[in-house]
Short mmCIF file of the C-alpha atoms (twelve columns), coordinates in Angstrom:
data_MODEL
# 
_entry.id   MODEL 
# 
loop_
_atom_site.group_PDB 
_atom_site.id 
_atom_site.type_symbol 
_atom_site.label_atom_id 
_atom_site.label_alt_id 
_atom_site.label_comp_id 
_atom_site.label_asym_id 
_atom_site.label_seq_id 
_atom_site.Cartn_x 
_atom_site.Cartn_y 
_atom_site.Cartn_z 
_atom_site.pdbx_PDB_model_num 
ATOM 1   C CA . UNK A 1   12.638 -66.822 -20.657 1 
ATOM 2   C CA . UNK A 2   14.724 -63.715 -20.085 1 
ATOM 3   C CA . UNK A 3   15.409 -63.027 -16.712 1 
ATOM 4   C CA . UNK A 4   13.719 -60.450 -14.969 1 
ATOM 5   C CA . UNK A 5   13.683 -57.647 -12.335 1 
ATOM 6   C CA . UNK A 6   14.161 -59.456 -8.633  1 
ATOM 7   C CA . UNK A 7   15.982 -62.762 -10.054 1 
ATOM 8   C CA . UNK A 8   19.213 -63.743 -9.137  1 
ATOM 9   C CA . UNK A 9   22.062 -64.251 -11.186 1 
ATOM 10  C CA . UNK A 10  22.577 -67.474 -13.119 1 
ATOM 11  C CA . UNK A 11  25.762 -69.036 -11.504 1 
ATOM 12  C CA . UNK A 12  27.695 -71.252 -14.254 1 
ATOM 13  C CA . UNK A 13  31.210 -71.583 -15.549 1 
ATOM 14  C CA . UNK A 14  33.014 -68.687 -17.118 1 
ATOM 15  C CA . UNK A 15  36.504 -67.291 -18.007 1 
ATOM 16  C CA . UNK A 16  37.046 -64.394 -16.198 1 
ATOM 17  C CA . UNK A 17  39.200 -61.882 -18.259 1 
ATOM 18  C CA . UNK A 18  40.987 -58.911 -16.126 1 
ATOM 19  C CA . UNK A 19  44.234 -56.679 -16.195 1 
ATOM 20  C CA . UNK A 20  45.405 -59.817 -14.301 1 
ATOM 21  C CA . UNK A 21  44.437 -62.317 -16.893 1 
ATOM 22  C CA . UNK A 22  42.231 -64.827 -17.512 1 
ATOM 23  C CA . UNK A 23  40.728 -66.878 -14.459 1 
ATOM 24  C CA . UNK A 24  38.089 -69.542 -14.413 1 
ATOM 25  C CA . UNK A 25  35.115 -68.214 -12.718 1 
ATOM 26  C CA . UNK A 26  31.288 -68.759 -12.286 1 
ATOM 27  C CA . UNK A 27  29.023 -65.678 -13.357 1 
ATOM 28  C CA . UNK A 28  28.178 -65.389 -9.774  1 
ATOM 29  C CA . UNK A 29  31.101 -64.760 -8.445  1 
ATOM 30  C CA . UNK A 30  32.093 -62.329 -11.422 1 
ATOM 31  C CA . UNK A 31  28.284 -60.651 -11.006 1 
ATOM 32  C CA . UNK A 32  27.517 -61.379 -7.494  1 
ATOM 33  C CA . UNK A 33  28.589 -58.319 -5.463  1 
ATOM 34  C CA . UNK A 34  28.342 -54.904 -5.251  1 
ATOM 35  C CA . UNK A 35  27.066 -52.886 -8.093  1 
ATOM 36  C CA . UNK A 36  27.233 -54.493 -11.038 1 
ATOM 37  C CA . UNK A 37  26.443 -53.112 -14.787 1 
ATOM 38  C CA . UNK A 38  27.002 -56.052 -17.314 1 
ATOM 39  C CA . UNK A 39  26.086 -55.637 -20.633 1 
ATOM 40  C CA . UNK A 40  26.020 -58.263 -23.686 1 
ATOM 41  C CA . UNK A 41  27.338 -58.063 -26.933 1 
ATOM 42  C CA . UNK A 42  26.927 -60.627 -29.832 1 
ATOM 43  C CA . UNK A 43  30.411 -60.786 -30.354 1 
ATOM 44  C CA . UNK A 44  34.247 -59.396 -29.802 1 
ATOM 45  C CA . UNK A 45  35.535 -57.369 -32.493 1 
ATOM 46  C CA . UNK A 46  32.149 -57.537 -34.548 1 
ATOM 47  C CA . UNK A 47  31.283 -53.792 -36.026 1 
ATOM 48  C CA . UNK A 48  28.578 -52.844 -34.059 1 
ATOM 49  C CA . UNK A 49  29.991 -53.957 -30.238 1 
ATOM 50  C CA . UNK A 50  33.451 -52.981 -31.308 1 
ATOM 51  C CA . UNK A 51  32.660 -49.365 -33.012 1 
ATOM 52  C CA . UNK A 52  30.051 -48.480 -30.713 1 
ATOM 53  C CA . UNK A 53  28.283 -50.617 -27.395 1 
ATOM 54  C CA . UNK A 54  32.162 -51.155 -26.133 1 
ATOM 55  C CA . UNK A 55  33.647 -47.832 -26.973 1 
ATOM 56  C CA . UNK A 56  30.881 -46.026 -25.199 1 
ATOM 57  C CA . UNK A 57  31.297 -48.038 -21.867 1 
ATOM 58  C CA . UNK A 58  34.389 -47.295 -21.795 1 
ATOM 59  C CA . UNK A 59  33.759 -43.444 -22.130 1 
ATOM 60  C CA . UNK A 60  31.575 -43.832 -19.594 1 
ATOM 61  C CA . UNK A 61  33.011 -45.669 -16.955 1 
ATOM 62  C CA . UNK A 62  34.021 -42.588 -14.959 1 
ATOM 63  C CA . UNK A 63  30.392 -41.113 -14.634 1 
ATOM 64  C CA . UNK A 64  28.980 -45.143 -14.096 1 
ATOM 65  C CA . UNK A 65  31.232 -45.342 -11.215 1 
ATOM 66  C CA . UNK A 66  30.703 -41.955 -9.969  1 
ATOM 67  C CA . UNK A 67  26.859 -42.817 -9.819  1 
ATOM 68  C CA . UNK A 68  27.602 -45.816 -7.719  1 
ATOM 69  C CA . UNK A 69  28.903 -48.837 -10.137 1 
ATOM 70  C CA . UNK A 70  31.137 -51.134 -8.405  1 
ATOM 71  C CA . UNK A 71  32.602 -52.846 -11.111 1 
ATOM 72  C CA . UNK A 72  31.377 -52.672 -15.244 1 
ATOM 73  C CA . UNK A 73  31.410 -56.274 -17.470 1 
ATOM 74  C CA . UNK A 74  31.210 -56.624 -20.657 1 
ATOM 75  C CA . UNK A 75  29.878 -60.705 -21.647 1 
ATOM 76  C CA . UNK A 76  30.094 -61.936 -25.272 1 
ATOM 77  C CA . UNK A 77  29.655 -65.356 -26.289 1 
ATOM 78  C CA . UNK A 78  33.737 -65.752 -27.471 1 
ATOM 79  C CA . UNK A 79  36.623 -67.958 -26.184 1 
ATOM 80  C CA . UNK A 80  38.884 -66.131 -23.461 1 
ATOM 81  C CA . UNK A 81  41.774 -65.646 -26.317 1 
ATOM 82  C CA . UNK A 82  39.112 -63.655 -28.407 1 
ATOM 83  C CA . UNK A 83  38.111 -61.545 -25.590 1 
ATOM 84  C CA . UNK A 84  40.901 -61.173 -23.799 1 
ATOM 85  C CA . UNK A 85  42.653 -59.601 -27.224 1 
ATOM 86  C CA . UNK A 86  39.536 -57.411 -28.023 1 
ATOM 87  C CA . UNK A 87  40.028 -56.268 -24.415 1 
ATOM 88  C CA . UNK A 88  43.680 -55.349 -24.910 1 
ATOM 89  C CA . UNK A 89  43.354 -54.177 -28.546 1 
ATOM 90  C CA . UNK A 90  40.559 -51.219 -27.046 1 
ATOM 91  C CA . UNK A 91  42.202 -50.221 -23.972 1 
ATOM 92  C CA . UNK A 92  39.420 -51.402 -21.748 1 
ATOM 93  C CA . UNK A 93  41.509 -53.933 -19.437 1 
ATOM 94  C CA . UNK A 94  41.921 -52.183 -15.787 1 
ATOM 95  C CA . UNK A 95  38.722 -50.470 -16.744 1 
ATOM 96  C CA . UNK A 96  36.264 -53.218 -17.923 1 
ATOM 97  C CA . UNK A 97  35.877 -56.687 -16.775 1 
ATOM 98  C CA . UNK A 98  34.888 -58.915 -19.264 1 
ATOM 99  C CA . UNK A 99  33.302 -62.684 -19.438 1 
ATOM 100 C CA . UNK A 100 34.057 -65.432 -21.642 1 
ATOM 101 C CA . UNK A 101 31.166 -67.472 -22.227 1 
ATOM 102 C CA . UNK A 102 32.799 -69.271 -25.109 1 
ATOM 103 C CA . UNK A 103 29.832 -72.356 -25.201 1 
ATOM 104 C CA . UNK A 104 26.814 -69.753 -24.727 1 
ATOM 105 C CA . UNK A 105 26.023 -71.173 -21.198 1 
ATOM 106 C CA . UNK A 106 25.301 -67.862 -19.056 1 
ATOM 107 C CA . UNK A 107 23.623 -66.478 -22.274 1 
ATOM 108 C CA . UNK A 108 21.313 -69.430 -22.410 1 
ATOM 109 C CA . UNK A 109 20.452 -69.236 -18.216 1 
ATOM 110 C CA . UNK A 110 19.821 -65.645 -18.236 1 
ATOM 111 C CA . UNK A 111 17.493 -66.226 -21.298 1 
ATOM 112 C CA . UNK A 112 19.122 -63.753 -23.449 1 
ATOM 113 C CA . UNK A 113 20.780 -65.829 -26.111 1 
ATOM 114 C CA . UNK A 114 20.074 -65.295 -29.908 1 
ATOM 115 C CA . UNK A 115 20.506 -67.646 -32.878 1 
ATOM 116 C CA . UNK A 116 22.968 -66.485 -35.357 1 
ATOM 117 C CA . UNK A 117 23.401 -69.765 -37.108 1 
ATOM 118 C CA . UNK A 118 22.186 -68.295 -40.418 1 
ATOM 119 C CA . UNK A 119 25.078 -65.697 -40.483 1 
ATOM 120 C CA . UNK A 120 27.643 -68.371 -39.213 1 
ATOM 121 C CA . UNK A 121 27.741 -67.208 -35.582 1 
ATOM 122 C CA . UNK A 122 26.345 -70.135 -33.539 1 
ATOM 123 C CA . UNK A 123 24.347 -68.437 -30.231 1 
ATOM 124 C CA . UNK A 124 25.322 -65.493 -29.091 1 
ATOM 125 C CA . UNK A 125 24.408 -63.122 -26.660 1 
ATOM 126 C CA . UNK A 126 21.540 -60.865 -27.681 1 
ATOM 127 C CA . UNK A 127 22.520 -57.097 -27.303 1 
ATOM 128 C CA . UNK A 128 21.806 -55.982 -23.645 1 
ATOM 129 C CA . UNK A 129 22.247 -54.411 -20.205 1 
ATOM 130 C CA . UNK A 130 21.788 -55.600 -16.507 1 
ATOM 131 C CA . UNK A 131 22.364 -53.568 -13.423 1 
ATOM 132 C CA . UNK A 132 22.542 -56.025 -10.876 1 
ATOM 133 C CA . UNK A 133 22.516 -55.225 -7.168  1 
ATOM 134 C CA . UNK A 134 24.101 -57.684 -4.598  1 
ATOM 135 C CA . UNK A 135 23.322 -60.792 -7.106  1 
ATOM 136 C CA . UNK A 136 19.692 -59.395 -8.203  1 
ATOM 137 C CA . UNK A 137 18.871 -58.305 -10.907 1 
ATOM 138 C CA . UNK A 138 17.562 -54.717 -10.861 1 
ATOM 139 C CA . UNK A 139 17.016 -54.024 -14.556 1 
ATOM 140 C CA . UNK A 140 17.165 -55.273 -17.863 1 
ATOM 141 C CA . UNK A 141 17.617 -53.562 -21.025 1 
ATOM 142 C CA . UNK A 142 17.632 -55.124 -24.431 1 
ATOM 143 C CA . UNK A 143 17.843 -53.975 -27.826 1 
ATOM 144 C CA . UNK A 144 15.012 -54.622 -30.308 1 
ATOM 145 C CA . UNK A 145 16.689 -54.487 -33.475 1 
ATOM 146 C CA . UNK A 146 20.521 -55.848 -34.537 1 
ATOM 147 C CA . UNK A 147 22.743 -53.058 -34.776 1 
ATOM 148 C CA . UNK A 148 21.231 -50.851 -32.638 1 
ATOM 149 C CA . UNK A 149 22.688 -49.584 -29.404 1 
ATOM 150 C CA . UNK A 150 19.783 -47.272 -27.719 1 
ATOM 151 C CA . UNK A 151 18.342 -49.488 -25.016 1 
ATOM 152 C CA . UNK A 152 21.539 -51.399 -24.209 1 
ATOM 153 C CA . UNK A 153 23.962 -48.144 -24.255 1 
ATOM 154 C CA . UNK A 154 25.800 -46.609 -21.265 1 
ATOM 155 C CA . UNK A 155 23.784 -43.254 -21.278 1 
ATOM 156 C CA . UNK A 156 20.671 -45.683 -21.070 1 
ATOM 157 C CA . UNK A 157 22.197 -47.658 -17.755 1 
ATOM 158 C CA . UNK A 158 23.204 -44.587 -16.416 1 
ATOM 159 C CA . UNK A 159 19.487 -42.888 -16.719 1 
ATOM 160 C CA . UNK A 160 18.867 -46.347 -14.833 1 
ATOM 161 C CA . UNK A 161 21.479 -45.349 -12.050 1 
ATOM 162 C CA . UNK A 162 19.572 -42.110 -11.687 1 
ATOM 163 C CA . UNK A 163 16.349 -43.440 -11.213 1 
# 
């Protein structure tokens, strides 16, 4: 079941991946204070996160933290040396956090996992957004159809801020 409005935060094991490097981590501690917008990709340097959900986070950041946002992280379903490369390779380190949750763990507890077996992918992350509050969840945003980036998006989180 995805995880809803009012819920806490999953707490399991992650790789935390920052300017600093890479740190072991639970999701809790990564998503557990402050304001928090985390959204999901399927995967690191796969076309749509890389050309589009990524890029426009990052253009964003500015006016997300200007309306509040403590911190902004990005969780994929990768190994840390995957994300931590994507991270470098578009500039988003020192401006993005970012999650490692190479065995699909915090995708499975927050319910929003999505079997990509028949492309070769394993479980991933489906495509979404949480703004999370102190540890609780505040809303949730997913995308209905693969490849799309409406729901999920920055200017749809930040519509979220303003409400």
């Amino acid at each position: 079941m995805t995880i809803q409005p009012g819920q806490p935060v999953a707490s399991v094991p992650v790789k935390h991946v920052t300017e600093r490097g890479v740190e072991d981590a639970t999701s809790a501690d990564v998503l557990g204070s402050g304001t928090v917008v985390f959204f999901t990709v399927p995967g690191a340097f796969t076309p749509t996160c890389h050309l589009n959900h990524l890029p426009g986070y990052l253009a964003a950041a500015d006016e997300l933290r200007a309306a509040g946002v403590d911190t902004i992280v990005c969780g994929t379903v990768n190994d840390h040396h995957v994300v931590k490369a994507w991270a470098e390779a578009t500039g988003a380190l020192g401006k993005i956090e970012f999650i490692a949750d190479g065995l699909g763990k915090l995708a499975n507890a927050l319910g929003l996992e999505r079997d990509l077996t028949s492309g070769g992918l394993g479980m991933r992350f489906i495509r979404s957004s949480l703004l999370i509050r102190n540890g609780v969840v505040e809303t949730v945003n997913v995308e209905g159809a693969p490849g799309e980036v409406t729901n999920s998006g920055a200017p749809a989180m930040i519509e979220a801020l303003r409400a």
